[in-house]
N, C-alpha and C positions, 0 to 999 in steps of 0.2 A: 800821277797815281789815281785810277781810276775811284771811284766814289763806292763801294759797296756796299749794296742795300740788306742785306741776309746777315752782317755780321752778329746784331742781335734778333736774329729770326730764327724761330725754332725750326729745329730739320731734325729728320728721325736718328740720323747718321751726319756727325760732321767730321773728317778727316783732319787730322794735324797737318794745316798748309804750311807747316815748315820744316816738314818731314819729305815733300813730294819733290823728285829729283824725274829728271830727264831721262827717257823717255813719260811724259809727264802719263800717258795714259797705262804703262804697264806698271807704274808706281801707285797710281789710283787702285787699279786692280788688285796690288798685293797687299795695301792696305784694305781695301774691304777683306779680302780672303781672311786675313789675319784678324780681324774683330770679328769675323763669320765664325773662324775656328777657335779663338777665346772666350767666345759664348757673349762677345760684347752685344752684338746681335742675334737676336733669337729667331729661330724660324718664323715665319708667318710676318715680320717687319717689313711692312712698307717702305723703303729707300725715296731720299727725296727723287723728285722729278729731275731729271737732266740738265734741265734750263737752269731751274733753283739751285742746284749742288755745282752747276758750271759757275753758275754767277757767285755766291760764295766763294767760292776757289780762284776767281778769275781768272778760271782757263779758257777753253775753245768747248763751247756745248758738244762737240762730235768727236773731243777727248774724253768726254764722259761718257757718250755714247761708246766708242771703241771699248773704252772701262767696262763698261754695263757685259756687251756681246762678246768679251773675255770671260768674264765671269758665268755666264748663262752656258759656253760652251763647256765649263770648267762643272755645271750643274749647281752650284752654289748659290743660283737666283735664277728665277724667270720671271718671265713678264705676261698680266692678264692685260687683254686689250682693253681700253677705257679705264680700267681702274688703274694700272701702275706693275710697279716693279717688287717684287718680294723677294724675302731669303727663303730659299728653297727648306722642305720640311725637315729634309736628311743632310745640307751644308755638313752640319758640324758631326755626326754620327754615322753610327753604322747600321744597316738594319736587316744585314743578313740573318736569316734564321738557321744556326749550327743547334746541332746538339750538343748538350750539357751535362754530365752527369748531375741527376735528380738526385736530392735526398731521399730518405725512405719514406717511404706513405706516398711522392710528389706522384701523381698518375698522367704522364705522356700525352698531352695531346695537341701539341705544338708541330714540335717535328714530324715531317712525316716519313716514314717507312714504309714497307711491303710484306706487312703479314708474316715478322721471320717467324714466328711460331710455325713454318712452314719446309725451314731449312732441314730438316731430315730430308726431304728431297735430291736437296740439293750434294748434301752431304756423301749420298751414294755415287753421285756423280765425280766427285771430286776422290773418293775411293777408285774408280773403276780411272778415272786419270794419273793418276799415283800408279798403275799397275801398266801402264803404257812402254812399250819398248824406245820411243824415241822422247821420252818424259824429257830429257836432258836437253833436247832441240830447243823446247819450250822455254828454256833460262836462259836463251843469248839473246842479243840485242836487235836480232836481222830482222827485217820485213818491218818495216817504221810505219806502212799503210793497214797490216795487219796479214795474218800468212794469206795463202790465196784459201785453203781449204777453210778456214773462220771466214773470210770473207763470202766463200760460196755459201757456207751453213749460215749467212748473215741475209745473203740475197733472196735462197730459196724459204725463207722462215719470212721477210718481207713481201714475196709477188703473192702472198694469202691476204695480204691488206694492200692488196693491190698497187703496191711500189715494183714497179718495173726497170734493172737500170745491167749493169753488167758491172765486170769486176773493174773497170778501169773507173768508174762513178761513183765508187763505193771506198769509204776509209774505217777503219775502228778506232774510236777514242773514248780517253779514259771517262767517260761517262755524259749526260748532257752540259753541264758547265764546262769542260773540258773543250769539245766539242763548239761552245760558244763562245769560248775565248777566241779560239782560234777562226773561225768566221769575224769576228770584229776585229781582229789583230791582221788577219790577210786582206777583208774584202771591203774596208772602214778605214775612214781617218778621221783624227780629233778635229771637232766640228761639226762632223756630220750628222745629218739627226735621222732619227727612228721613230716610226709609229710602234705605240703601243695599246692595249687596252690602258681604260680608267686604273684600272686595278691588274697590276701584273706582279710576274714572278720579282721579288725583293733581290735576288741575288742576281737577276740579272738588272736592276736598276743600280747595284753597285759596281754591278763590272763594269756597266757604262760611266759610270761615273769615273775609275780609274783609268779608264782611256779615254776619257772624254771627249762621249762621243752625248749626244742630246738624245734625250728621247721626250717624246712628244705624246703625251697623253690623248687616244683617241674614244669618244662615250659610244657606249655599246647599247643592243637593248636585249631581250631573251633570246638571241638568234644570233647575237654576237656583235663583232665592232660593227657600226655603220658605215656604211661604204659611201655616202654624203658625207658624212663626218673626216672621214679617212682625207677624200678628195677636198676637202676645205683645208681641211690642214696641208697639205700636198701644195697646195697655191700660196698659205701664207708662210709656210716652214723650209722650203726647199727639199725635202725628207727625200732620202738616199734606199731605205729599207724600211723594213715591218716585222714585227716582231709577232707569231701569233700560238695559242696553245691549241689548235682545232678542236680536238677531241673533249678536253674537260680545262676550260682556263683555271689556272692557279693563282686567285684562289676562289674564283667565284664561281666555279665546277660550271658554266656556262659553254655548252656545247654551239659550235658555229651550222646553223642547218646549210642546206647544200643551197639554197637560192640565195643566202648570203653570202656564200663561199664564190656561186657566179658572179656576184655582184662584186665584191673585192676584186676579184682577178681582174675584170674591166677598168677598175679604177691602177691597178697595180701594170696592168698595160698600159695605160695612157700616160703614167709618171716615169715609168720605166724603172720600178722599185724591184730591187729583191728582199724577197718571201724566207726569213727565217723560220721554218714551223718547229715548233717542235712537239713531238708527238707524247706529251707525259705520259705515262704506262701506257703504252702501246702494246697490243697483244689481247687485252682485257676483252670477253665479249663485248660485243655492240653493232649496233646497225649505223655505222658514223659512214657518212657522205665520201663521196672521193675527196685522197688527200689533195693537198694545193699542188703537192709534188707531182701528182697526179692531172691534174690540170692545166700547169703551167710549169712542166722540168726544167725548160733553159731559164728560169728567173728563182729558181728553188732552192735552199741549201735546209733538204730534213734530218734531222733528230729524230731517230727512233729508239726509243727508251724501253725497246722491248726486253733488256734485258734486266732493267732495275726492278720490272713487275717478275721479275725471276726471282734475284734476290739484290738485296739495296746492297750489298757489301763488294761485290762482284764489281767493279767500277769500268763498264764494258758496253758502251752504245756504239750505234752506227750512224754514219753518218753519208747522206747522198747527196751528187752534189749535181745542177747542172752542166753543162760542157765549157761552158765560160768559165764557170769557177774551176776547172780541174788543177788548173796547171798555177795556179795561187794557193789553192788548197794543201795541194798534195807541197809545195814549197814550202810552207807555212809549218807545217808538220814536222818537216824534215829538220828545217831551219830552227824551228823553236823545241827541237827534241821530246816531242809530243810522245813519244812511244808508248802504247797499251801494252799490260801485263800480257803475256801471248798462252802462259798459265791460267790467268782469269778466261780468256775469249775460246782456250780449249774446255774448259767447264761449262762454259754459256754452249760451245758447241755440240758437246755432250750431252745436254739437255733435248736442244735440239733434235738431233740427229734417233738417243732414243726412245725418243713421245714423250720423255717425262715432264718437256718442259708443257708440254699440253696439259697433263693433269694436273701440273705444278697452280698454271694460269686460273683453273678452270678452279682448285680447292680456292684460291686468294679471290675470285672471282664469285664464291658461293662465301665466304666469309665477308665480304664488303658489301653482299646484301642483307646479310642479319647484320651488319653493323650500322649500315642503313636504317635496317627496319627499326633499331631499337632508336635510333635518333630521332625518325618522322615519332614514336614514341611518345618522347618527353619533349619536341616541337613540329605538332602535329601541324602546325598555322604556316609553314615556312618551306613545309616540302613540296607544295604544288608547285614552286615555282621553280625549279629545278630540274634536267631532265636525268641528273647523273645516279640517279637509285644505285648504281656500284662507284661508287666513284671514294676515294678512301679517305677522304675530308670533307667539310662540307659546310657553307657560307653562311653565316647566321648573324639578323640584322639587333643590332645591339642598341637600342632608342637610353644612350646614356653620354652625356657630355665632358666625360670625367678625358683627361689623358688618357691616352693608348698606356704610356709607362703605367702610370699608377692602375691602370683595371690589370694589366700581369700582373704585376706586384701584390697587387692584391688577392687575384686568384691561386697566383703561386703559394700565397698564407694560406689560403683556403682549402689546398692541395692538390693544386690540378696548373699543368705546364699548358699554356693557352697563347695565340697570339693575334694582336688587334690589326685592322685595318690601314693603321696609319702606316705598318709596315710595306704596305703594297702601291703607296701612290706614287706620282713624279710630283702632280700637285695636290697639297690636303685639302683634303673634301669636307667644311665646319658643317655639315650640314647631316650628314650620316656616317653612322662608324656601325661595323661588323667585328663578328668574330670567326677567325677562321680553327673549323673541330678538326683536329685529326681522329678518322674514326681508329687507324689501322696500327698505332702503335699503344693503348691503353695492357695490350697482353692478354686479354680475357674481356667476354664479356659480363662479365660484375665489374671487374674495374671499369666498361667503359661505362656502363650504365652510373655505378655511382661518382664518376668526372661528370656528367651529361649533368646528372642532379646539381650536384653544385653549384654548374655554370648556369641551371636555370634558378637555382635559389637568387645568386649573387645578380641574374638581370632583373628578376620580379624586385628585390630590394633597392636596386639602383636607378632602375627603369623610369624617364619622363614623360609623362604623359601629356603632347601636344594638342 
């Protein structure tokens, strides 16, 4: 019986060794998961070193190793080089951002939406579809890629933002998540890992996590992910894809300029990645650079959200794919019963087709700059650094050490639905916390101007000063 040194040695995590059955390392593994998801272990815990938790155990160090890169594909820990192994921030939780019904007084600025104070628009649309002679076509199940005429009123509405592709490249799905499900489900296996910004969309850090797929945090700078950075991680990650928001990242409204966008694509050719983009409100004025789609089609699978800057309720994107992905794409769809409402995509269509959805864009597109303007406002210090003046949220650096839970919680008493930074990372960042504003769903501008006050009352009161 071997001699072990570690029995009375403290270790952050010590497993019940007479609980561990054979296969001895998918047994390690389920015991961590299982004190990861009982909150035995908290986020941010260091896990002993491999060597140290093998020697305790007396097992094989590179059964704990198998343990460890179980777990890390599972997203439940990763590992920073030279420091160690941690439990990942979101293990044990969820940190998708849904809407809630608000109590009275609470003022919206969490979730975000599309200016429906805008849906009379829409609404005539949706009249003038109702009066249709083949209305009734619209309620069967056919066309699972979307009809061909939605698809042509999808194509001819994208070659204005310069997406080029034909009908056989082009699918409808029920919205962007929708949409990205199905790209990680067809063109992804558990395992695989993905570049992302520092800070990205929360909901898509949870569907990774359900199919457990890795994602791989990459640091950006005002110009977007760094393409050094990208390709460092590429050599030590094995990284399969990329994940990116070109236009306005979510949530740090950080637009990728076009020499970073050449510069990605050179690193994204030499790995051999594909380019998930996805394009959040697409459609919006701007002078934004060619898309990736644009620059590199056969490695592209875009998202275009032109229809949620229409209206958020409509759950009706497109999606373009290049010629590699066709034929997993469109399987993927069929297989997984993906069908779009072909009622919603004739209303999107209808917009389209007449100009309404132009003045539709173009009213939400003059409201997200007064909702702008009143924010640079009340944090005059914070909008130079931003290029998104329409953009319908917007990143604001929070110099407060408190919890992410407790600063909502606390602004939710204070009356204003708000949410922190820690919702958007793979790994927490102890060193800076933001808050992300939704300009675009308060309903008015009084309401949003008195959320704005609020949240600058509640930072000047909380605020450390370094």
């Amino acid at each position: 019986m071997p001699i072990n040194s570690y029995d009375n040695y403290h270790l952050s995590w010590k497993p019940e060794k007479s609980h561990l059955k054979q296969p001895y390392y998918l047994s390690l593994a389920s015991a961590l998961a299982a004190d990861i998801s009982a909150g035995k272990l908290k986020p941010g815990t260091r896990l002993p070193p491999q060597r140290e938790l093998a020697d305790y155990l007396d097992i094989n160090f590179t059964t704990v190793t198998r343990s460890y890169n179980l777990c890390k594909q599972k997203g439940l820990i990763y590992g920073v080089t030279g420091r160690g192994t941690f439990v990942a921030p979101h293990a044990s939780e969820y940190i998708s951002i849904h809407e809630f019904p608000l109590q009275s007084g609470i003022i919206e600025m969490g979730y975000i939406s599309s200016f429906e104070q805008c849906n009379a628009i829409v609404a005539k649309a949706v009249q003038k579809v109702a009066q249709k002679q083949y209305l009734t076509d619209l309620l069967d199940y056919n066309y699972m890629l979307g009809h061909p005429h939605h698809l042509a009123a999808g194509l001819s509405s994208l070659e204005q933002y310069g997406i080029h592709a034909d009908i056989d490249h082009i699918a409808i799905v029920s919205g962007v998540m929708n949409g990205l499900s199905i790209i990680l489900a067809t063109l992804f296996s558990p395992g695989d890992a993905i570049a992302v910004d520092y800070y990205t969309y929360p909901n898509f850090i949870e569907l990774a996590r359900i199919m457990h797929i890795r994602l791989i945090p990459v640091f950006s700078d005002w110009e977007g992910m760094l393409a050094t950075e990208l390709d460092l991680a590429c050599r030590l990650n094995s990284v399969r894809g990329i994940y990116l928001m070109p236009p306005c990242n979510n949530p740090t409204t950080i637009s990728i300029s076009a020499k970073r966008r050449s510069q990605l694509v050179n690193v994204v050719r030499k790995h051999h990645l594909i380019i998930i983009e996805d394009d959040v409100f697409a459609g919006l004025p701007s002078a934004e650079p060619p898309t990736f789609y644009t620059l590199l089609p056969e490695q592209t699978c875009y998202l275009s959200d032109i229809p949620k800057a229409l209206c958020t309720g409509l759950r009706v994107s497109f999606l373009v794919f290049g010629e590699q992905f066709r034929e997993k794409l469109q399987n993927g769809i069929y297989n997984m019963n993906m069908k779009t409402s072909s009622l919603d995509a004739e209303i999107i269509t209808e917009l389209i087709h007449s100009g309404d959805a132009v003045e539709l864009i173009q009213r939400k597109y003059e409201l997200a700059l007064q909702a702008n303007k009143i924010f640079d406002t009340c944090f005059p210090l914070v909008g130079h650094k931003s290029p998104a003046n329409s953009s319908f949220f917007r990143w604001l650096p929070f110099p407060c050490d408190k919890p992410g839970k407790e600063v909502e919680h606390e602004l939710m008493k204070l009356g204003v639905e708000i949410v922190h930074s820690y919702r958007f990372t793979v790994i927490p960042n102890e060193d800076e916390h933001y808050l992300r504003v939704t300009l675009s769903k308060a309903g008015n501008s009084k309401k949003l101007l008195k959320g704005l006050e609020i949240i600058r009352q509640y930072i000047q009161k909380n605020r450390i000063v370094r």
